[in-house]
C-alpha positions in Angstrom: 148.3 76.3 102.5 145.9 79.0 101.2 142.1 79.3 103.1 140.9 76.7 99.7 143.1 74.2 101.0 141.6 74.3 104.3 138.2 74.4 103.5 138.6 71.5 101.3 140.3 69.5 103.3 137.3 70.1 106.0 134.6 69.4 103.3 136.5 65.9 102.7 135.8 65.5 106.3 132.5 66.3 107.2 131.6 64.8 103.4 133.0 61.4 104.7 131.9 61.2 108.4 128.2 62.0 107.1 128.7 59.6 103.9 129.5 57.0 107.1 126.5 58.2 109.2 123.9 57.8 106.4 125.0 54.4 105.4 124.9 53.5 108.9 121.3 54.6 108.9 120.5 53.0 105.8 121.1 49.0 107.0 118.0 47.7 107.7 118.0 44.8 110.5 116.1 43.2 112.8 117.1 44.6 116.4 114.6 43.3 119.4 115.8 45.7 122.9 114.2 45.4 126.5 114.7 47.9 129.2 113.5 47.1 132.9 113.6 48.7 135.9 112.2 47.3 139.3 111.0 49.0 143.0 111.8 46.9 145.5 108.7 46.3 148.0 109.7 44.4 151.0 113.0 42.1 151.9 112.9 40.1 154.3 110.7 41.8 156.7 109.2 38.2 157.7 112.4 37.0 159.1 113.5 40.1 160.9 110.3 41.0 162.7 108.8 38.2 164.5 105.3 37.9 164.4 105.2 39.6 161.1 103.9 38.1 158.1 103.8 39.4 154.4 101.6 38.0 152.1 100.5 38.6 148.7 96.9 37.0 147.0 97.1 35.0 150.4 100.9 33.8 149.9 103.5 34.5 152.5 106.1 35.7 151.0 109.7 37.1 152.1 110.5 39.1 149.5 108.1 41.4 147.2 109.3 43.4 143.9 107.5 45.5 141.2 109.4 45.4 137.8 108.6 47.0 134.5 110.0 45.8 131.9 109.9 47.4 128.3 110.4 45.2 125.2 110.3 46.6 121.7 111.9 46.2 117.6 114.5 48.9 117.6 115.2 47.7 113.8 114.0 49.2 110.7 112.8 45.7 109.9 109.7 44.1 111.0 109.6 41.2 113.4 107.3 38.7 113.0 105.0 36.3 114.8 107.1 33.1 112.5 110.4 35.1 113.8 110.2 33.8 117.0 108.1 30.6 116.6 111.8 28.5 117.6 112.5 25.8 119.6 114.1 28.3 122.3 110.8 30.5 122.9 110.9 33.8 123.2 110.8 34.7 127.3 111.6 36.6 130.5 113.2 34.4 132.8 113.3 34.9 136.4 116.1 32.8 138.6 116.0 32.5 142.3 112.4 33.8 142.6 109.3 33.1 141.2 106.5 35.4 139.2 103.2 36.0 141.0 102.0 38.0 139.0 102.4 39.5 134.6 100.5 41.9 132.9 100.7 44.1 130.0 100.8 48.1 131.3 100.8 49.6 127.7 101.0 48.9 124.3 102.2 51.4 121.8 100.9 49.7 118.8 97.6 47.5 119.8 97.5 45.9 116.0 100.7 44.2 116.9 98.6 42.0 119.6 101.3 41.8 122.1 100.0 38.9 124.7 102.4 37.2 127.5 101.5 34.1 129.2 103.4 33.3 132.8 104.8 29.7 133.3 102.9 27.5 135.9 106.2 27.2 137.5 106.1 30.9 137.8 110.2 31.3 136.5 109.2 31.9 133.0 107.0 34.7 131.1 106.5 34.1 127.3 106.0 36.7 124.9 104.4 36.5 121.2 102.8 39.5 119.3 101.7 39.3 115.7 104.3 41.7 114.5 106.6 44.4 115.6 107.7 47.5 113.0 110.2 50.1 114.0 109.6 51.3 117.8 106.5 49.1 118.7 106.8 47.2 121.9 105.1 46.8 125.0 105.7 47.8 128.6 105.4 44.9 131.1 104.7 44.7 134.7 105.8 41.9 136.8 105.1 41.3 140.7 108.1 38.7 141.7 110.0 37.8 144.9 113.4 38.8 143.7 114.8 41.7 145.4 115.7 43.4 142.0 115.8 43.7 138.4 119.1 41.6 138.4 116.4 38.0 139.1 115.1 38.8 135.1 117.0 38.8 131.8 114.9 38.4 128.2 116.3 35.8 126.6 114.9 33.4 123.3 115.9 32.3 119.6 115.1 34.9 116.7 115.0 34.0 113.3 117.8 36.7 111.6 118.9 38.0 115.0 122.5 37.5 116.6 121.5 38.6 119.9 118.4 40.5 121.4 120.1 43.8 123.4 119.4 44.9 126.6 119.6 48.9 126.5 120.9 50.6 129.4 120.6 54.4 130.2 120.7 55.1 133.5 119.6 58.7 133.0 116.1 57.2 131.7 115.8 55.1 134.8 116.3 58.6 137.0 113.8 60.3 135.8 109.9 60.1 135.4 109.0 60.7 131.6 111.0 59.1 129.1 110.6 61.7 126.1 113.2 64.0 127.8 113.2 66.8 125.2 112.1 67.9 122.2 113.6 66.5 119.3 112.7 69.1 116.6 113.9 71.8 119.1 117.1 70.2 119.8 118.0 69.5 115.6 117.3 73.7 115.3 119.6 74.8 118.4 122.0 72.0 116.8 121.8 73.5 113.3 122.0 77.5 114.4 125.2 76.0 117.2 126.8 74.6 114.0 126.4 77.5 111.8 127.8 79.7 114.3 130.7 77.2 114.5 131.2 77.6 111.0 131.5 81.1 110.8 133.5 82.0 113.7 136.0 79.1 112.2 135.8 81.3 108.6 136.9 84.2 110.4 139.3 83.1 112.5 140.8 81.7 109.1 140.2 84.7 106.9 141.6 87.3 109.7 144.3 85.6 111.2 145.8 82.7 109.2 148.8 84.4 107.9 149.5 83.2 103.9 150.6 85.0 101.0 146.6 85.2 100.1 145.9 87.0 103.7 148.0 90.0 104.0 151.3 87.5 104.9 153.3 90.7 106.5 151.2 90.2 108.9 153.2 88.7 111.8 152.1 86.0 113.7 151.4 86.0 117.5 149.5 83.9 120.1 146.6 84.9 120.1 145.9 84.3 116.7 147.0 80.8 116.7 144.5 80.4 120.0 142.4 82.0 118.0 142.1 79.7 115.1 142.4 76.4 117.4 139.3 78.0 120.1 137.7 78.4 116.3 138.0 74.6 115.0 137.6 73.1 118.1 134.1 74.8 118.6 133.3 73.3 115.1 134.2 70.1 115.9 131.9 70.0 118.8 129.6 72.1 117.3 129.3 69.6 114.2 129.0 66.5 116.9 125.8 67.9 118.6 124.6 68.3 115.1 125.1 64.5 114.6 123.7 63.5 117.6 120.6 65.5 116.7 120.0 64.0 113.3 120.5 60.3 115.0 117.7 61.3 117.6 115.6 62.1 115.3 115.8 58.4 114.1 115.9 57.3 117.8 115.8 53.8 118.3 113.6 54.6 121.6 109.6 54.1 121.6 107.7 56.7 122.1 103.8 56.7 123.1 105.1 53.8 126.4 105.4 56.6 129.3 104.6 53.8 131.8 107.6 52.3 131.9 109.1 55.7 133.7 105.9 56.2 135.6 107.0 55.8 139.6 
């Protein structure tokens, strides 16, 4: 196989697997996400000190938790207000502990008239907004007598949704902003780590590869072979941090809702 061969058979390649990324990107859906995270407060202090009594707006209580909890359209299409006017109500449930206390930390769109309204049995919190494009949402903060976010789950009947997601990264949870880089940034270091791949893979083809269109008395030895694999692997990775940089820059994460990682 001569160095034409090669390089067509990568453009086939990276021509297909961003042929498969940009359709991917295209499909337009409906795709409500919630993230929480919760602090827990006190557990059971009441019932191991004697004498001791926790109590919150004047009600004892044995457990006390703060929980944020981030809900926002992660779709490229809208949600509206008739989406979720169901039978099965859009909510935040809350098992084996009751809400004392809801309110809305931050909204990132304040058109989209994000309200919630907490159950007077205290084990429900209803949502409804007006709309919701790509990336608005709402960070919400609830004071409950759970021990921890495992007491809460969104759950509800969308019109056009299968399922709403819950999105876990624990690396978000650790730390205290949520934008953790620069996006721009990252696609240029991406794009110059690519090119780099590119041409070290060239010439690890063009100097090495021994064919009858490079010098093909030239015998072959280890090294070269090492050469030429050290070559298309760093491409390969090289052209996956590329990826990953173009699908960031469409991130299905809100910005502009820094509460939710506030301690």
């Amino acid at each position: 196989m001569s160095i034409s061969d090669y390089l067509g058979i990568a453009g086939i390649l990276i021509g297909a697997i961003l042929s498969y990324y940009f359709y991917r990107k295209s499909i337009r859906i409906k795709e409500p996400v919630w993230s929480i995270r919760s602090y827990n407060l006190v557990q059971g202090l009441s019932s191991k000190l004697s004498g001791v009594d926790v109590t919150y707006n004047g009600e004892s209580v044995h457990n006390l938790t703060i929980t944020k909890l981030m809900f926002w359209n992660a779709g490229e299409e809208t949600l509206n207000a008739a989406d979720i006017k169901t039978s099965d109500p859009l909510r935040i449930t809350i098992s084996d502990a009751i809400v004392l206390e809801a309110s809305i930390l931050q909204s990132n769109n304040p058109s989209t008239q994000f309200q919630i309204e907490v159950s007077k049995s205290g084990d429900a919190i209803f949502i409804n907004f007006d709309y919701l494009n790509h990336l608005d949402g709402a960070v919400i903060q609830i004071i409950h007598t759970g021990i921890s976010s495992a007491h809460l789950s969104v759950q509800g009947a969308i019109k056009g949704v299968k399922a709403i997601s819950k999105y876990m990264n624990k690396r978000m949870n650790r730390t205290s902003k949520v934008r953790f880089f620069n996006k721009t940034f990252l696609l240029k270091r991406s794009t110059i780590l690519l090119t780099t791949a590119v041409i070290v893979f060239l010439c690890a083809v063009i100097e090495f590869l021994p064919t009858k269109s490079f010098n093909p008395l030239r015998p072959v030895e280890f090294k070269d072979w090492l050469f030429l694999v050290f070559g298309g692997l760093f491409l390969i990775d090289a052209f996956y941090y590329f990826l990953k940089a173009l699908n960031l820059l469409g991130s299905k994460f809100p910005e502009n809702l820094d509460k939710y990682a506030e301690e």
